[in-house]
Short mmCIF file of the C-alpha atoms (twelve columns), coordinates in Angstrom:
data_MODEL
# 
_entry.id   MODEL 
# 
loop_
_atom_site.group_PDB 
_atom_site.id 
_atom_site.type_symbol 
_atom_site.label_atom_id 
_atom_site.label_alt_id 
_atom_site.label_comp_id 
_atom_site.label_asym_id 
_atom_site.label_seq_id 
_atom_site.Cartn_x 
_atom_site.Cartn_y 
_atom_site.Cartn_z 
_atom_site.pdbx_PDB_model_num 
ATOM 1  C CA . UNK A 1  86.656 98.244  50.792 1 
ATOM 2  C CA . UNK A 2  82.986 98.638  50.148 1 
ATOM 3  C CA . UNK A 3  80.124 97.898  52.245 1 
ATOM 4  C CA . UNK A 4  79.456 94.308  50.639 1 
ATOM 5  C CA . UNK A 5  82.612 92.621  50.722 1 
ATOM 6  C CA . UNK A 6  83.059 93.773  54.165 1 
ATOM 7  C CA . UNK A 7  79.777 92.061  54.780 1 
ATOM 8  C CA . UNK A 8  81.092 89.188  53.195 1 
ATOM 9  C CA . UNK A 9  84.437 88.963  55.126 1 
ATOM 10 C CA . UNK A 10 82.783 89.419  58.354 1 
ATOM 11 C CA . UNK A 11 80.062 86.882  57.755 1 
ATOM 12 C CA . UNK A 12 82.970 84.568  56.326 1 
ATOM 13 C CA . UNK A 13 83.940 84.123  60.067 1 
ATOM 14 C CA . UNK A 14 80.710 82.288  61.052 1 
ATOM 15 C CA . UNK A 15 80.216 80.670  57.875 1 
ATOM 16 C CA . UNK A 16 81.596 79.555  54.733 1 
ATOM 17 C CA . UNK A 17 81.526 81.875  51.382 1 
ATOM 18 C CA . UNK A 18 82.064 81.785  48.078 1 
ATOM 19 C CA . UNK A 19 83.918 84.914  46.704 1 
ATOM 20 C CA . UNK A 20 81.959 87.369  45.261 1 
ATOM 21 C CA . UNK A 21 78.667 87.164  46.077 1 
ATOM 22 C CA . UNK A 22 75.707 89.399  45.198 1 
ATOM 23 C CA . UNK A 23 74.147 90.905  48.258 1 
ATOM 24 C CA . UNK A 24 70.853 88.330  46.853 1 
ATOM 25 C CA . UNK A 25 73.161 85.723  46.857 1 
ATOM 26 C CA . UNK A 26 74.492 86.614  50.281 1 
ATOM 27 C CA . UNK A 27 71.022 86.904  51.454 1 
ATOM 28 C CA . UNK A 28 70.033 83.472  50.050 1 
ATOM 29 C CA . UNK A 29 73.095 81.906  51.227 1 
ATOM 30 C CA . UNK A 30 72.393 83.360  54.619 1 
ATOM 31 C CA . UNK A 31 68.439 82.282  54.635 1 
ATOM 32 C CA . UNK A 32 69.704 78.501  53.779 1 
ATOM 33 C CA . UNK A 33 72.482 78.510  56.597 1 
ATOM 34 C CA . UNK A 34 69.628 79.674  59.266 1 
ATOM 35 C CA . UNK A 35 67.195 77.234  57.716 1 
ATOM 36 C CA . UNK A 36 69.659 74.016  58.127 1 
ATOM 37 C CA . UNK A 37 70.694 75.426  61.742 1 
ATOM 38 C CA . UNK A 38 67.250 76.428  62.970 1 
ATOM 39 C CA . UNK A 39 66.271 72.171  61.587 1 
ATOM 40 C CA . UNK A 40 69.990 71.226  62.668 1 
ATOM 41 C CA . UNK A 41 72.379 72.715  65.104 1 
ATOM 42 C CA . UNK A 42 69.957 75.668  67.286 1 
ATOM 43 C CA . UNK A 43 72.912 75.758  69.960 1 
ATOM 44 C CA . UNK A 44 75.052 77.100  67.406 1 
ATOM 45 C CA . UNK A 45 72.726 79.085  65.705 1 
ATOM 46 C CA . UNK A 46 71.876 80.873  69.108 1 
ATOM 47 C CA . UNK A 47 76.239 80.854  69.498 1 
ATOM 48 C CA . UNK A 48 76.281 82.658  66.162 1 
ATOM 49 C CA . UNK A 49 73.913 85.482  67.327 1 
ATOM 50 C CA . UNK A 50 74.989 85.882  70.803 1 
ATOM 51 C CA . UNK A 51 78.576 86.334  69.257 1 
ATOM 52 C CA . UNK A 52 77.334 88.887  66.941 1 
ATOM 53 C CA . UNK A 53 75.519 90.538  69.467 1 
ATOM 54 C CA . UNK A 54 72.116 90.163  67.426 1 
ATOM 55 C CA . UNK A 55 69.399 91.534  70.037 1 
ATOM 56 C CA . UNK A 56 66.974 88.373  71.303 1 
ATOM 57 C CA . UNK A 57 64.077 90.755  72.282 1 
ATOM 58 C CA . UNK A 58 64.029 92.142  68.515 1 
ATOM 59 C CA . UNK A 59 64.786 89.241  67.302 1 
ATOM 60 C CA . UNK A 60 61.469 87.840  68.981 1 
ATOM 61 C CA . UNK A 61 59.631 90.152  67.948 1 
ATOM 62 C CA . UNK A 62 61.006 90.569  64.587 1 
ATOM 63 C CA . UNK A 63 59.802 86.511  64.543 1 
ATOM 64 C CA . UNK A 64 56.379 87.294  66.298 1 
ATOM 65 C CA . UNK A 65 55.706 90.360  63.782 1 
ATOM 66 C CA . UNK A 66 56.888 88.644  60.677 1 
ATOM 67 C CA . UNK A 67 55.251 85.832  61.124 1 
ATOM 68 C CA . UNK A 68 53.895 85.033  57.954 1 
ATOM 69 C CA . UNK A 69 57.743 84.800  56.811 1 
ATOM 70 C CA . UNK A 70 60.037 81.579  57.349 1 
ATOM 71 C CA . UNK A 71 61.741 82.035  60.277 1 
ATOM 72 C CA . UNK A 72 64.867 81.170  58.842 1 
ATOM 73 C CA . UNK A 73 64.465 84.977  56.556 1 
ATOM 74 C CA . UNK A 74 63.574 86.864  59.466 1 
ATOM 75 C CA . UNK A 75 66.611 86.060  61.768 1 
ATOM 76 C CA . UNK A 76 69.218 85.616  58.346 1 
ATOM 77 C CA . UNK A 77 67.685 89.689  57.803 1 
ATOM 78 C CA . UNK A 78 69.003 90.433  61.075 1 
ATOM 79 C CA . UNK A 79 72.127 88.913  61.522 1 
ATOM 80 C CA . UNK A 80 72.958 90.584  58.379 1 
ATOM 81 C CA . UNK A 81 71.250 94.149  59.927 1 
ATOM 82 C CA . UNK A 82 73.395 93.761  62.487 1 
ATOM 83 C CA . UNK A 83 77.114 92.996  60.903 1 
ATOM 84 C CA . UNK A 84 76.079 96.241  58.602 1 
ATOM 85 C CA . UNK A 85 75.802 98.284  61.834 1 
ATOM 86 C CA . UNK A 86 79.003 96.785  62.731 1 
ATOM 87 C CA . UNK A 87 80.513 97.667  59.214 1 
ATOM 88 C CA . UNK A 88 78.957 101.540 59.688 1 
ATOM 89 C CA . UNK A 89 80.068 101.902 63.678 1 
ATOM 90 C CA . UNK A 90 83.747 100.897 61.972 1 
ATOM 91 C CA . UNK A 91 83.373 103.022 59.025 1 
ATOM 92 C CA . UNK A 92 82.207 106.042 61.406 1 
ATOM 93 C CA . UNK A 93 84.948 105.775 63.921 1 
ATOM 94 C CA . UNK A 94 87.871 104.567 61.471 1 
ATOM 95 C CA . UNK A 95 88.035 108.252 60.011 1 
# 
């Protein structure tokens, strides 16, 4: 299975995909998501992170660094950062 559709299946479980999506697409469909939770829903956006383990003190000062960016990019970049290292930990210990 490559490294995308992985992505895809794993970010499936927190939100809703269509299939076959360019890692662009992914990333845009990610940035929106964040956006409408960060306006929306922030309990669940903090649920989704804690559940995929995304780091809060990087994430802070991912936010704090990049500020010139939306917020919604800079956390969307990491949650998908961090279900790649997922995908590679898997990938490394599968074998």
């Amino acid at each position: 299975m490559d490294d995308l559709r992985a992505l895809s299946r794993i970010i499936g479980n927190d939100f809703e995909l269509e299939d076959e999506l360019s890692a662009e697409q992914l990333r845009e469909k990610m940035v929106r998501a964040f956006s409408w939770l960060l306006d929306n829903d922030i309990s669940k956006m903090m649920n989704i992170l804690y559940r995929t383990d995304v780091d809060e003190d990087r994430l802070k000062s991912l936010l704090i660094s990049r500020s010139q960016l939306p917020s919604a990019e800079v956390i969307a970049d990491e949650y998908i950062s961090r279900q790649m290292q997922k995908i590679e930990t898997r990938k490394k210990y599968s074998t």
